[in-house]
C-alpha positions as CSV (number, residue, x, y, z in Angstrom):
1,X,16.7,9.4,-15.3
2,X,18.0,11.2,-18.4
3,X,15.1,11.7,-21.3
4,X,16.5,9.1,-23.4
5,X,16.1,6.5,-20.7
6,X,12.3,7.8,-20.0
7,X,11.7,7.3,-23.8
8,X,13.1,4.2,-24.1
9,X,11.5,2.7,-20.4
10,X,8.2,3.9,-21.8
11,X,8.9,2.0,-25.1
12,X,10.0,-1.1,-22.6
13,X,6.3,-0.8,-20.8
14,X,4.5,-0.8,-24.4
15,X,6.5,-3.3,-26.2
16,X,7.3,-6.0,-23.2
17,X,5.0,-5.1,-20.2
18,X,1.9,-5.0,-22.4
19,X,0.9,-1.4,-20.5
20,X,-2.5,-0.6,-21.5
21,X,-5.1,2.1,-20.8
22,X,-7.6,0.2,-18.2
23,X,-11.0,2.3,-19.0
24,X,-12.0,5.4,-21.1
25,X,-14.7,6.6,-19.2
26,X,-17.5,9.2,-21.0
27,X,-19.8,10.7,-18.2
28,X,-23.0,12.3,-19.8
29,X,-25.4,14.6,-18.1
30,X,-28.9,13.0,-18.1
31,X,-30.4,15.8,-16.0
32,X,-32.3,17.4,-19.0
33,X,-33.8,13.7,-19.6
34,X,-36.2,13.7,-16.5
35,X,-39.8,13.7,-17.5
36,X,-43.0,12.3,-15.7
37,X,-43.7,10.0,-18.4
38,X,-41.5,6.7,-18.4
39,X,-41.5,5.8,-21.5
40,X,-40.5,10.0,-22.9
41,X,-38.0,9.5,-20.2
42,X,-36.6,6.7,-21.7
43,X,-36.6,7.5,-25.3
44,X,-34.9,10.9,-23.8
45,X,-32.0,9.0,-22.2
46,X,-31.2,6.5,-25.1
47,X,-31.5,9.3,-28.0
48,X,-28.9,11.7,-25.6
49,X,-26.3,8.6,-25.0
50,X,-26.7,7.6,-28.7
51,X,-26.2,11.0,-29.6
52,X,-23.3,11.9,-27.0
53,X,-21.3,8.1,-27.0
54,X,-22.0,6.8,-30.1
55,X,-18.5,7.5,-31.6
56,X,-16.8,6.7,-28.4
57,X,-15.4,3.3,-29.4
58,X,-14.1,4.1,-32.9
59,X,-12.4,7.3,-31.1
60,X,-10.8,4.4,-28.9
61,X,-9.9,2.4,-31.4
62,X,-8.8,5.6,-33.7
63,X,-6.3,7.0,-30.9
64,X,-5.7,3.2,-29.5
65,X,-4.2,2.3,-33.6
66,X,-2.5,5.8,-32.9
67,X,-0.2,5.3,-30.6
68,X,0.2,1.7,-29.8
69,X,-1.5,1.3,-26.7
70,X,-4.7,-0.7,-26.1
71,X,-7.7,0.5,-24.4
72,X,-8.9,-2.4,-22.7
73,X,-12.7,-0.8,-21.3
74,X,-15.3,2.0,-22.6
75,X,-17.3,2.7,-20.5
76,X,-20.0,5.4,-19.9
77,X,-21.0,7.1,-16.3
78,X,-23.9,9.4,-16.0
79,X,-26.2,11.3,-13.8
80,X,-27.5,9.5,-10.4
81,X,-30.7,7.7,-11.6
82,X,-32.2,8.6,-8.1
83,X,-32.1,12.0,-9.0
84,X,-33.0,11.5,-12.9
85,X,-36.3,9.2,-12.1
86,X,-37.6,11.1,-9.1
87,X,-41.3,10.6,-8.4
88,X,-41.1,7.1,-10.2
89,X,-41.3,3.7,-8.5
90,X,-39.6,0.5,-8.8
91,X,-40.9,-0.5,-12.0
92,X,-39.9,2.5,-13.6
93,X,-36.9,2.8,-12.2
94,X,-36.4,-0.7,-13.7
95,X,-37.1,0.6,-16.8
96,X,-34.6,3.1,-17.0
97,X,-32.1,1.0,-16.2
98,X,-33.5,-1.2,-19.1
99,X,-32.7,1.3,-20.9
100,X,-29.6,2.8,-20.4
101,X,-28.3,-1.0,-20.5
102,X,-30.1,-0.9,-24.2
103,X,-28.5,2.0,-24.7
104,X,-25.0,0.9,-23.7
105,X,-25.1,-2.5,-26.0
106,X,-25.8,-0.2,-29.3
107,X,-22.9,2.3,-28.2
108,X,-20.6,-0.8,-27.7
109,X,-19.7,0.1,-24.4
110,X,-18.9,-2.4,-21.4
111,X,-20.5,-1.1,-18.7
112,X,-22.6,2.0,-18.0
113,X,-22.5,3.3,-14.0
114,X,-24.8,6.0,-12.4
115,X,-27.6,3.9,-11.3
116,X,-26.9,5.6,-8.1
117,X,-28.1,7.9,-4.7
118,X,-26.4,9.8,-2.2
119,X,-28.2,9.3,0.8
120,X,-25.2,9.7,3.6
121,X,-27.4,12.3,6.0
122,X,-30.7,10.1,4.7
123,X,-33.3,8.3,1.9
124,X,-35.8,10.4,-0.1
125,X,-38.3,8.4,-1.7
126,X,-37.1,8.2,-4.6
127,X,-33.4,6.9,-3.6
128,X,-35.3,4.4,-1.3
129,X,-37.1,3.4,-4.3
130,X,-33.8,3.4,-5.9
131,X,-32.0,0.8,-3.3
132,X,-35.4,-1.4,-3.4
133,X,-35.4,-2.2,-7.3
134,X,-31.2,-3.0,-7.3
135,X,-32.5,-6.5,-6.9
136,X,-34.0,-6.7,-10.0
137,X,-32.0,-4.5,-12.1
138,X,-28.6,-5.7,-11.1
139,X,-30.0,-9.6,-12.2
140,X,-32.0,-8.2,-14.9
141,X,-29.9,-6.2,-16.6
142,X,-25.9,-6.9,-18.2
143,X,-23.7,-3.5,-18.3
144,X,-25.9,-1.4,-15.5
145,X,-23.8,-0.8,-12.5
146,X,-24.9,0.5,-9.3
147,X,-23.4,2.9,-6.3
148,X,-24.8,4.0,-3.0
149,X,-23.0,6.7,-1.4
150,X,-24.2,5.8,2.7
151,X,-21.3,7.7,4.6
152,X,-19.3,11.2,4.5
153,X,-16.8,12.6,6.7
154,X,-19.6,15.4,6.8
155,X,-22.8,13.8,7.1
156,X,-21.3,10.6,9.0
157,X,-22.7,6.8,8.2
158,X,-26.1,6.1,7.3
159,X,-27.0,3.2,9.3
160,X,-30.4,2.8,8.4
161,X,-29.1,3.1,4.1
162,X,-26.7,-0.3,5.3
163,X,-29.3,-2.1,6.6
164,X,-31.6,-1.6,4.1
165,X,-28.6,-2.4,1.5
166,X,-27.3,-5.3,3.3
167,X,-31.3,-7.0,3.0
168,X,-31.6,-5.7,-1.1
169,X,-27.3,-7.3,-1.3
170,X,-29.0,-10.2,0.1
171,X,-31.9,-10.4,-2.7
172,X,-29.2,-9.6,-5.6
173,X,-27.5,-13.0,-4.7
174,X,-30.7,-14.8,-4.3
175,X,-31.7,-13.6,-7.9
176,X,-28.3,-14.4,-9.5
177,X,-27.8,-17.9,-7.8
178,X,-26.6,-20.0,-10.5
179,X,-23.9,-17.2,-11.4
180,X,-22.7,-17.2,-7.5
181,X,-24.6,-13.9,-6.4
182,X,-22.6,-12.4,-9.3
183,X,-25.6,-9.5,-9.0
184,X,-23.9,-7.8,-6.2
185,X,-20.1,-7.9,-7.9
186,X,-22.2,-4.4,-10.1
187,X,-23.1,-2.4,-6.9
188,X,-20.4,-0.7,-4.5
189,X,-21.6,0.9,-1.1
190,X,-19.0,4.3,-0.3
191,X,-18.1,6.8,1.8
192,X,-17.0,9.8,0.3
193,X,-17.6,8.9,-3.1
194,X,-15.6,11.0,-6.2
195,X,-17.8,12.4,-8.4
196,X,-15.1,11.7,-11.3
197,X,-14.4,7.9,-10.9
198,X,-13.9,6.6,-14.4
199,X,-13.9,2.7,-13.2
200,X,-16.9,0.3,-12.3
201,X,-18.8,-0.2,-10.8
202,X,-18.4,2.7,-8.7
203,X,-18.6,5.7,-11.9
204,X,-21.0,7.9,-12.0
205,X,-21.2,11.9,-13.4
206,X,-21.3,14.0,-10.8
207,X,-23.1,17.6,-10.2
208,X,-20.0,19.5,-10.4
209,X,-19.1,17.7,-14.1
210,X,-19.5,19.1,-17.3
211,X,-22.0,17.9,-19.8
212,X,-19.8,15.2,-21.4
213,X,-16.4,14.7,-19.7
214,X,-13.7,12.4,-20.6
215,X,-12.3,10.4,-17.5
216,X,-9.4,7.9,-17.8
217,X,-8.1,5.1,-15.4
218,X,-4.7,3.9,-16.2
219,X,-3.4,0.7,-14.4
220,X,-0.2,-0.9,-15.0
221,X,0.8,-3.4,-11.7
222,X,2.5,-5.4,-13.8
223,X,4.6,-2.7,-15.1
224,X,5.4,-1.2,-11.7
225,X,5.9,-5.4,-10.5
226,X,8.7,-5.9,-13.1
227,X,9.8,-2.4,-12.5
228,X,10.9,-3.4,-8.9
229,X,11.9,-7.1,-10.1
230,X,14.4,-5.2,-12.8
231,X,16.0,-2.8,-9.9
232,X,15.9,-5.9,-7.3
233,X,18.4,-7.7,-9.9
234,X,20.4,-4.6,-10.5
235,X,23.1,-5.3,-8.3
236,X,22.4,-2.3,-5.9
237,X,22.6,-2.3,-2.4
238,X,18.9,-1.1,-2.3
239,X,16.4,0.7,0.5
240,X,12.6,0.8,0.8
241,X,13.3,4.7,-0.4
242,X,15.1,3.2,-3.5
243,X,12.0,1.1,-4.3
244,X,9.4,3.7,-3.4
245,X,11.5,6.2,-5.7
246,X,11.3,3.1,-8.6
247,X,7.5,3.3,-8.2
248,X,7.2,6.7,-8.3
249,X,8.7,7.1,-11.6
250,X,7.0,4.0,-13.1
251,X,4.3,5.9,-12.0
252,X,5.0,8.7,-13.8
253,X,5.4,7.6,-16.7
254,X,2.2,5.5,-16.8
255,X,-0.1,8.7,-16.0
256,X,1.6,10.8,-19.0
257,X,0.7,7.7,-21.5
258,X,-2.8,7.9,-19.6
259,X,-3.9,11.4,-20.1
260,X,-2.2,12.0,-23.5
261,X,-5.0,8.9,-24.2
262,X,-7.8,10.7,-22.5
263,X,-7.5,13.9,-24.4
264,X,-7.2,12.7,-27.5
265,X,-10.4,10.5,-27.7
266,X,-11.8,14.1,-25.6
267,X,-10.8,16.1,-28.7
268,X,-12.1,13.5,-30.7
269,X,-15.7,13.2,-29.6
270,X,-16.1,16.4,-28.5
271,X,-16.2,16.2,-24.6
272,X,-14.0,17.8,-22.2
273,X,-11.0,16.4,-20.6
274,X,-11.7,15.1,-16.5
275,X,-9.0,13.4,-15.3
276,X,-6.8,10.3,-15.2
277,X,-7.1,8.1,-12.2
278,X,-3.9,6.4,-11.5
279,X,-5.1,3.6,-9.7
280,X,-3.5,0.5,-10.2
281,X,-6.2,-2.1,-11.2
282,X,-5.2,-5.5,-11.3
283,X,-6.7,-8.0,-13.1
284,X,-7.2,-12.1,-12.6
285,X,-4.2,-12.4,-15.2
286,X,-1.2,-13.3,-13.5
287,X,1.2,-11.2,-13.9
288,X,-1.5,-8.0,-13.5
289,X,-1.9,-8.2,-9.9
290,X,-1.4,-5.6,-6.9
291,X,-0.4,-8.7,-4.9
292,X,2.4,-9.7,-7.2
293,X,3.6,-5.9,-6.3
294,X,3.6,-6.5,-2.6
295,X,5.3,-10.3,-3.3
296,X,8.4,-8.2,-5.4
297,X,8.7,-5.6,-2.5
298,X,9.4,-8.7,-0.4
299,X,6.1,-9.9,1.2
300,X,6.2,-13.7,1.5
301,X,2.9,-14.3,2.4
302,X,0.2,-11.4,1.5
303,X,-2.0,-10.4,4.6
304,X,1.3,-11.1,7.0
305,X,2.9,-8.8,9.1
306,X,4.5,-5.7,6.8
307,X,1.7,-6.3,4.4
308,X,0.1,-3.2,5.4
309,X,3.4,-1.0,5.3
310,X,3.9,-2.1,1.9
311,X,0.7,-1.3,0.5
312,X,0.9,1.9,2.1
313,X,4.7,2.7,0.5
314,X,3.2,2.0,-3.3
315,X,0.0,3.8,-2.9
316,X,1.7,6.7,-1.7
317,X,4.8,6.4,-4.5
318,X,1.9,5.9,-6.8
319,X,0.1,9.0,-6.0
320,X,3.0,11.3,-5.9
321,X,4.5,10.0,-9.6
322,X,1.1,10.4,-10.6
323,X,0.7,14.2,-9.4
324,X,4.2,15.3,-10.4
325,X,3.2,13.7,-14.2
326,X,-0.5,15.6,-14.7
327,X,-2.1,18.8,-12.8
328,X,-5.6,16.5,-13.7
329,X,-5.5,13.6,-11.3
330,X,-8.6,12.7,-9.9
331,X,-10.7,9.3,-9.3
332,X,-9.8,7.5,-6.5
333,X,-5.4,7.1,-7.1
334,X,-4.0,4.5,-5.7
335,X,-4.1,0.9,-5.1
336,X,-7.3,-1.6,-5.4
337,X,-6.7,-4.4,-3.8
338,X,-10.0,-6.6,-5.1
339,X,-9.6,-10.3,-3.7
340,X,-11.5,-11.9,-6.9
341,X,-9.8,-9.3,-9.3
342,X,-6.3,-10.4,-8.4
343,X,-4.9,-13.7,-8.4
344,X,-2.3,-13.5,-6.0
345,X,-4.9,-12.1,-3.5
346,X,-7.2,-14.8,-3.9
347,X,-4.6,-17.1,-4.0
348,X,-3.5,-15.5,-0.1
349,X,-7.3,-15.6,1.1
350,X,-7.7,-19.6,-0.1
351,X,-4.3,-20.1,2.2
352,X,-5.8,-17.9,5.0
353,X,-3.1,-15.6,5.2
354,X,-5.4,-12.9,4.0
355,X,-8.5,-12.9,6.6
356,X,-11.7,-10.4,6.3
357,X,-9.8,-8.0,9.0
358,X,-6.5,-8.0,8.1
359,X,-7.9,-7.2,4.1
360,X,-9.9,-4.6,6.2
361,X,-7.1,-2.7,8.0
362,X,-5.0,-3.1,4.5
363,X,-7.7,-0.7,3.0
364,X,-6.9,2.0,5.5
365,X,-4.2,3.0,2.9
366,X,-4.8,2.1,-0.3
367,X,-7.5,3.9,-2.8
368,X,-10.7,1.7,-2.2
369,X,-12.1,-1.1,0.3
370,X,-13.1,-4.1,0.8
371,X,-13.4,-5.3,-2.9
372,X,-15.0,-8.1,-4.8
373,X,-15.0,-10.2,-1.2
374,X,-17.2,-13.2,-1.5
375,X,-19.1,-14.3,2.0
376,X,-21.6,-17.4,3.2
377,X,-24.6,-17.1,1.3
378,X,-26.0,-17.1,4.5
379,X,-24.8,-14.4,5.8
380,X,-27.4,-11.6,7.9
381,X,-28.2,-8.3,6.2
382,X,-27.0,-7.2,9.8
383,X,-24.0,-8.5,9.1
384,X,-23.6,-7.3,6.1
385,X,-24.6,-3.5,7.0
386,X,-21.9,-3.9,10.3
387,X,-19.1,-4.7,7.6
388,X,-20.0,-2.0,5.6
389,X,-20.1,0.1,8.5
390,X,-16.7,-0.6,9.8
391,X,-15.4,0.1,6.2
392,X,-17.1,3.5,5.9
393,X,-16.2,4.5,9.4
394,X,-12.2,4.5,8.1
395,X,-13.1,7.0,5.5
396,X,-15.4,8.9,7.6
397,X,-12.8,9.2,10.1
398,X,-9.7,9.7,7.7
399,X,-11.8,11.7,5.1
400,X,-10.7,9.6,2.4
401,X,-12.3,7.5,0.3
402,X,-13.8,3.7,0.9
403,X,-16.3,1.5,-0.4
404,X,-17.3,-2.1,0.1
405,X,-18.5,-4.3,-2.7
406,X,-18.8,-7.3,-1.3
407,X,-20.7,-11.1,-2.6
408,X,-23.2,-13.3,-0.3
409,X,-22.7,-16.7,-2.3
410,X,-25.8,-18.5,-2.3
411,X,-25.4,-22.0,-1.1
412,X,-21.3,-21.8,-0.2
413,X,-19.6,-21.7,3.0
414,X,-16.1,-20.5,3.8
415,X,-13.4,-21.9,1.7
416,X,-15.7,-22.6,-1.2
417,X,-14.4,-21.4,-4.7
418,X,-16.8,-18.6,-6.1
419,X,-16.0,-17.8,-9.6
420,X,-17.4,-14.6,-11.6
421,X,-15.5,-15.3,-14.6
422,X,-14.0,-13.0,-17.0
423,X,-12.4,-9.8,-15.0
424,X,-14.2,-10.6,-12.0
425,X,-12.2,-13.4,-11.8
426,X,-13.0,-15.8,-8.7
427,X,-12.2,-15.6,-4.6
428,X,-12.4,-17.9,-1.6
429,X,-15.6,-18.0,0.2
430,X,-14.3,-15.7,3.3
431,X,-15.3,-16.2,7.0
432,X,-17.1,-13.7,8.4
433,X,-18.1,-13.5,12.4
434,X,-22.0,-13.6,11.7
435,X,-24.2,-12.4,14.5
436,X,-21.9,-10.7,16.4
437,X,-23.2,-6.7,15.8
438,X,-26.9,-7.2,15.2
439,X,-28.3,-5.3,18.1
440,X,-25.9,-2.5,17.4
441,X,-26.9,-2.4,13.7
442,X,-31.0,-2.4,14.1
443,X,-30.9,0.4,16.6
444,X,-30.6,2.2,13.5
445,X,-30.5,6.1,12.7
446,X,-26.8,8.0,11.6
447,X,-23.9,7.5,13.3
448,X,-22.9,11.2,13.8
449,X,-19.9,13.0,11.8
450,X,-16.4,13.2,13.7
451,X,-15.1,16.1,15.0
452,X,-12.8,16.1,11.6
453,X,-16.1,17.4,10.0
454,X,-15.7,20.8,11.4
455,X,-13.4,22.9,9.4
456,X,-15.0,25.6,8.3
């Protein structure tokens, strides 16, 4: 495409497709906040993000006014809480989340992740401690997300972490009844977690970060839908390569806007420039949804035969635009394909095209997992801990990254509405074969890593 025709197609996607910079993540290092008294600790943490993030939403809104494109999230990741609040228990742990929630509201900020452990190869006391107060501080607290890493393609999957999860995922939805479990939509169990993931509720800043780095997540499916829908009307005698080649520059084009975003507000505030995630994000919105993508690539019914194929084509087209437009990709870059978060997914799960296993061998190649899936509230924490299992073991396996965040709805049974609200939108109540792995799943201990795992 000549230059012109990039200028003016990016114009296009600012003007008419309403293209917009998903989330302006800041991860701050916390490790210098750790004390043995709670309440120092505290007043450490919320004096450091004050001082670090408290100009993060003007420079937003400074660099958004700039150039035209919104900034729809700003958001803050930081150091793994397990690590930060060693040697505390639950109650204090609670507290720090109290606080970094505090913290968040008087930076403006949407939501704040890191109130996380890495316990793949298995639980110190402190990230047990960690997993036993989510109950409490994913009901007690608004912008506080939490993430679990429980799997590696090095370590293997942490059996004994999912079971202990899929009884604490149990409690979350207990505590947030009257909101549909809406607890657990702020916690996401993964294998082979990125340490520079700027969206929730999976961000976190990891080891190898610098003190204050600036990640960004672009989106855009309903650019890259209308992309296809515009080529589709061309005229032209067209092949999957044609559409895959579409994507790719969509893609492209998207990632440049992206980082140009990040490092400004970088330069503005001070922090160094990560990455941009290219994953597309959809949101409840129709017209922002993966789904609608798969629907203009010719899918009739989402979660029927092809469905698969598809998804694969765009998260692949979408990666390589992405890497030919930035040397600074990062995140997770791809596809999420989060049944509440997207309309036209939920839509296919209500119809039953889209089952629990076909949604799980989707997520063998796109970016993520099983996403924002809503189950019976009365579910089994083995249950739970065998789905999370069999998502983990495809990143284990494929040394890739997935992740499960999935919703026990208290009180519903499959084919019940669960609604979130806002961007976590609502999903279809989804069956799930309960029972069926228990004695599997309380044997417990680590399933071992694959062979993959050996390449040094």
């Amino acid at each position: 495409m000549p230059a012109k025709e990039h200028i003016l197609a990016t114009v296009r996607m600012l003007q008419e497709e309403h293209l917009d910079v998903r989330a302006v993540t800041l991860g701050v290092d916390l490790c210098d906040c750790a004390d043995r008294d709670p309440e120092r600790m505290c007043r450490l943490i919320r004096d450091k993000i004050l001082r670090k993030a408290g100009n993060l939403v003007s420079a937003c809104e400074q660099v958004s006014r700039k150039y035209g494109i919104p900034v729809v999230n700003r958001r803050l990741a930081v150091s793994p809480v397990a690590n930060i609040a060693a040697g505390h228990g639950p109650e204090e742990m609670l507290r720090v989340a109290q606080a970094l929630d505090s913290a968040a509201g008087e930076a403006g900020v949407d939501f704040v992740g890191g109130f996380s452990a890495m316990v793949q190869k298995g639980l110190t006391d402190s990230e047990r401690t960690l997993i036993d107060a989510l109950p409490q501080v994913l009901s007690g607290t608004t912008r506080v997300c939490a993430s679990v890493n429980a799997a590696s393609s090095r370590a293997g999957i942490n059996v004994d972490a999912l079971l202990l999860l899929g009884e604490r995922i149990l409690e979350t939805a207990a505590l947030t009844t009257d909101r549909d479990g809406f607890g657990c939509c702020k916690l996401v169990v993964f294998a082979n977690i990125p340490e520079d993931n700027p969206f929730m509720a999976g961000g976190f800043k990891g080891q190898g970060e610098p003190e204050t780095v600036i990640n960004v997540g672009v989106s855009g499916p309903g650019v890259v839908k209308r992309a296809i829908e515009r080529l589709r009307q061309s005229g032209v005698k067209l092949t999957l390569a044609d559409i895959a080649e579409e994507i790719k520059n969509t893609s492209f084009r998207v990632t440049r806007t992206g980082e140009l975003i990040g490092r400004e507000v970088a330069r503005l505030i001070g922090a160094e420039f990560g990455i941009v995630d290219l994953s597309l994000a959809p949101t409840p919105e129709v017209g922002d949804s993966v789904g609608e993508i798969l629907q203009a690539m010719g899918i009739g019914r989402i979660g029927g035969p092809g469905s698969t194929a598809a998804l694969a084509m765009l998260t692949d087209a979408v990666k390589k635009g992405g890497t030919f437009a930035s040397s600074s990709v990062g995140g997770l870059s791809g596809a999420f394909i989060p049944v509440a978060e997207d309309s036209a997914l939920s839509t296919a799960a209500a119809e039953g095209s889209l089952t629990l296993e076909k949604l799980e061998a989707m997520t063998s190649v796109c970016s993520v997992g099983l996403d924002m899936v809503a189950v019976p509230g009365d579910v089994s924490p083995e249950t739970l801990a065998a789905i999370m299992a069999d998502e983990l073991a495809i990143g284990v396996v494929n040394r890739k990254t997935t992740a499960v965040r999935i919703i026990p709805v208290p009180g519903k049974k499959p084919g019940d509405m669960a609604v979130f609200g806002g961007l976590f939108g609502q999903a279809p109540v989804m069956r799930v074969q309960d029972g069926a792995s228990a004695p599997f799943i309380r044997t417990g201990g680590r399933i071992p890593a694959p062979l993959q795992s050996l390449t040094n």
